[in-house]
N, C-alpha and C positions, 0 to 999 in steps of 0.2 A: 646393803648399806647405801645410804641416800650423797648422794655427790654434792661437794661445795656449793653453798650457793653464788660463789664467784669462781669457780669453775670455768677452765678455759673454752676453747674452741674444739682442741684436740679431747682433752677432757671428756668431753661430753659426750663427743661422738665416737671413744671408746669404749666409753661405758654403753654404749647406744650395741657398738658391735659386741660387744663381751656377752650381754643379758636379751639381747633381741627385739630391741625396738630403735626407732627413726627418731630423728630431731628435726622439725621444721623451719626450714629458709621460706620467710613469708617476707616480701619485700615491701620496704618503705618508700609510697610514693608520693608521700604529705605528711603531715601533722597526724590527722584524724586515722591513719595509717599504722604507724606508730603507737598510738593510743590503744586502738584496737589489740593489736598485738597483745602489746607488754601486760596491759589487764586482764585478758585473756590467759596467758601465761600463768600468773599469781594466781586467778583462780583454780587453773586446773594443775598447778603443781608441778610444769613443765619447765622445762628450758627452752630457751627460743633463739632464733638466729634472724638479725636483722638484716635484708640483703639488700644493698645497695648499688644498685647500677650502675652505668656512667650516666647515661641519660638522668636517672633522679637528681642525683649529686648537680647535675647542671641545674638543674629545676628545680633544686630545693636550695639548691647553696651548700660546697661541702663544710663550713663553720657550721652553720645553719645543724645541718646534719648530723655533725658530732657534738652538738651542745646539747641536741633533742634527745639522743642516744643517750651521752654521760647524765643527762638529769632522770631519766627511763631508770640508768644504773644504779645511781644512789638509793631511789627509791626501792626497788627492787629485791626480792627476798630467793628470785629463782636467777639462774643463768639469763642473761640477755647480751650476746654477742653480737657485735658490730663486725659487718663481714661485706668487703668487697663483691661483688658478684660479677662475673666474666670482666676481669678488667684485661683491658687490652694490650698496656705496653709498660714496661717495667716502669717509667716516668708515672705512671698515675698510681700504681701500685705503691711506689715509693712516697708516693704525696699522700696518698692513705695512710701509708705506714706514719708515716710524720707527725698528723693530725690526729693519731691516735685511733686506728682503727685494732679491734681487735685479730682480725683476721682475712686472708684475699685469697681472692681465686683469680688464679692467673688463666686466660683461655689461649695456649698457644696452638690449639688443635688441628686450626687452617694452616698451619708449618707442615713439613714433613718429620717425621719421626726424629731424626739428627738433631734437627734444629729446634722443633718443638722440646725436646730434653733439653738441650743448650742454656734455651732462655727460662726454662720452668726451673732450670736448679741455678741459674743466677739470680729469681727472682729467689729460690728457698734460701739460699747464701745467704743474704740483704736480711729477709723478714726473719728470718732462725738469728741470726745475728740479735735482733731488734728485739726478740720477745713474740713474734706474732709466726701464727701458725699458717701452714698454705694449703690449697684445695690446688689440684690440676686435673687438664681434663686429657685423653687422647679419643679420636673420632669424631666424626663430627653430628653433632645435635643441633639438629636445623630445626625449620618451622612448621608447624604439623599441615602446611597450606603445599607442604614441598611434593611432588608428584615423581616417585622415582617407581623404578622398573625394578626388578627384585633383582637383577646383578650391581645397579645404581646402592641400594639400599644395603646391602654388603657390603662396597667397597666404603661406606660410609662410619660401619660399626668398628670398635675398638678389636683389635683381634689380641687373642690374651698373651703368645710370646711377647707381644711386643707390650702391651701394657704390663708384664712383670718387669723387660726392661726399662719399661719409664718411670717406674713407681719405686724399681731399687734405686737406678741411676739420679733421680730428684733429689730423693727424700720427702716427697710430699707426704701430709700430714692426712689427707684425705683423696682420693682419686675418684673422679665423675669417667667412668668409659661408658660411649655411647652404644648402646643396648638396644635399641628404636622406638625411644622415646622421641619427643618433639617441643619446642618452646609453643606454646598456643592452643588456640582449638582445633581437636583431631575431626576430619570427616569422618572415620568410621572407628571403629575398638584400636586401640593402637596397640602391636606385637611387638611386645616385649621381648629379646629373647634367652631365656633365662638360661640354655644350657651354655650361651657364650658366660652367663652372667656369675655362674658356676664356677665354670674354669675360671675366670677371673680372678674370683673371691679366693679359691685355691691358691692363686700361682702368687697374689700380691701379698693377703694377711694382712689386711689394715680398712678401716670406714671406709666404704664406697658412696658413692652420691648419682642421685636417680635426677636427673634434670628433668623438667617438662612434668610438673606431678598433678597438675590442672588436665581431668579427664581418664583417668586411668580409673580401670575398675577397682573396687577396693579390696577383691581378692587377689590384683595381680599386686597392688602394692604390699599387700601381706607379704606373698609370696618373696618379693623385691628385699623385704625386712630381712626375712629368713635365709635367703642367700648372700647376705655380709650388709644390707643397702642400711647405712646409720643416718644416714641427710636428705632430706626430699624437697626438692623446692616446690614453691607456691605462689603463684602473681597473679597470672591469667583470671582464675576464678573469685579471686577477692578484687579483681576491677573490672569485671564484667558485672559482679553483684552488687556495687560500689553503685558503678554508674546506673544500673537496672533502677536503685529506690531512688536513688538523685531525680531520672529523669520521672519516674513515677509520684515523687514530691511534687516536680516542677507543671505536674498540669494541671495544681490547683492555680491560676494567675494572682491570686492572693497574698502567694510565699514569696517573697523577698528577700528575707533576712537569709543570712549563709547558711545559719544554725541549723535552719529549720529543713535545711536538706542533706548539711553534711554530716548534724548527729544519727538519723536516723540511717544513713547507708554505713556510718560507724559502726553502729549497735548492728546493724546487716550482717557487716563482714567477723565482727567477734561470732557471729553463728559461724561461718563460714569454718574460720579458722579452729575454734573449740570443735568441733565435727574430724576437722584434719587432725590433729592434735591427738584426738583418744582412737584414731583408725592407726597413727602413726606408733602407739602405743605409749607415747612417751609424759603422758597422764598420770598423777601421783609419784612421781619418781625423784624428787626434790622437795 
């Protein structure tokens, strides 16, 4: 049975965990961004999650941001969710919430355990109150440029008592535990490690979320699907391929006009993302 096409946050990425496939967090970092996306989405019959930064939001303007989203929505015949992405302190969380976002991920991960709960179940408090669903993370998911030692890269991953207690004591709506992924581009294959990722899925019972999904092979993100992973983010590789035809437009000295470099890295990154989109499984499903 096909899911609302106004279907929430949680929504989706239940359905995502129930039947075995992922929903993509592709982040808006423009206009032509955005566009990409949401057309993308309606053609391939997906749901989509819009991820919003703090960085973008400055760069774009959060008004800005949620007028481009709500007009996305109207239009829109599949899911397209407006979703915070690592917001940092319950103040801007709260400002999202306000402006109408549909959903945030609060990043208290750099806390200790105590306090990381603390503030991730006053931000659920507030947005469960509001109507809006919440993502948390515990461990930390650094830069794939980060250079750790394999005792280093341990004390870094989520270890799973302790994400069953964070994930009961929240209530979060979706949980990111860090597995050894990375935000960016990886030097070599990046090790995943699914038997933490396992026990995990066991101990929590609810949509898990794979950060850092720019560079993974696409049999470990399968594999990620099939042990609980409903959310996969996406950035790195649609503004590395962005900027690739931009600069490659730009060395005819003829091209001037915006159009003529920001359509065609548009039409780039809809490859980009329809590719992510049917690896993630979540293709015809709406």
């Amino acid at each position: 049975m096909k899911v609302s096409p106004k279907a929430s946050f949680k929504e989706v990425l239940t359905d995502g965990y129930q039947n075995g496939y992922a929903v993509g967090q592709f982040n808006v970092n423009g206009l032509e961004y955005l566009q990409a996306i949401v057309e993308v989405a309606e053609e391939e019959r997906s749901a989509v999650i819009l991820g919003v930064s703090e960085g973008a939001m400055k760069y774009v303007g959060l008004d800005y941001t949620v007028a481009l989203a709500n007009a996305a929505k109207l239009k829109a015949t599949v899911p397209v969710i407006l979703h915070l992405d690592h917001g940092p302190n319950f103040d801007i969380v709260m400002k999202c919430v306000r402006h109408g976002f549909d959903a945030v991920m609060f990043d208290g991960s750099h806390y200790p355990l105590a306090e990381n709960i603390a503030r991730t179940k006053q931000v659920v408090d507030a947005c469960h109150a509001a109507g809006v669903d919440v993502e948390g993370e515990l461990g930390r998911i650094g830069g794939a440029e980060d250079d750790l030692s394999v005792d280093e890269r341990e004390a870094t991953l989520a270890q799973p008592d302790e994400a069953r207690e964070f994930a009961f004591a929240t209530g979060v709506d979706a949980f990111a535990p860090a597995i050894g992924s990375a935000h960016g581009h990886y030097k070599g294959k990046p090790q995943l490690d699914f038997d933490r990722l396992a026990a995990i899925r066991e101990l929590v019972g609810r949509p898990l979320v794979l950060h850092g999904g720019t560079g993974i092979p696409d049999e470990d993100i399968q594999q990620a699907i099939r042990l609980g992973v409903s959310k996969i983010n996406v950035n790195t590789e649609n503004q590395s391929e962005f900027t690739r035809v931009v600069r490659q437009s730009l060395e005819d000295p003829k091209v001037f006009d915006p159009r003529k470099y920001l359509g065609p890295a548009r039409t780039a990154i809809k490859e980009t993302i329809r590719t992510k989109i049917r690896l993630f499984g979540s293709n015809g499903r709406y």
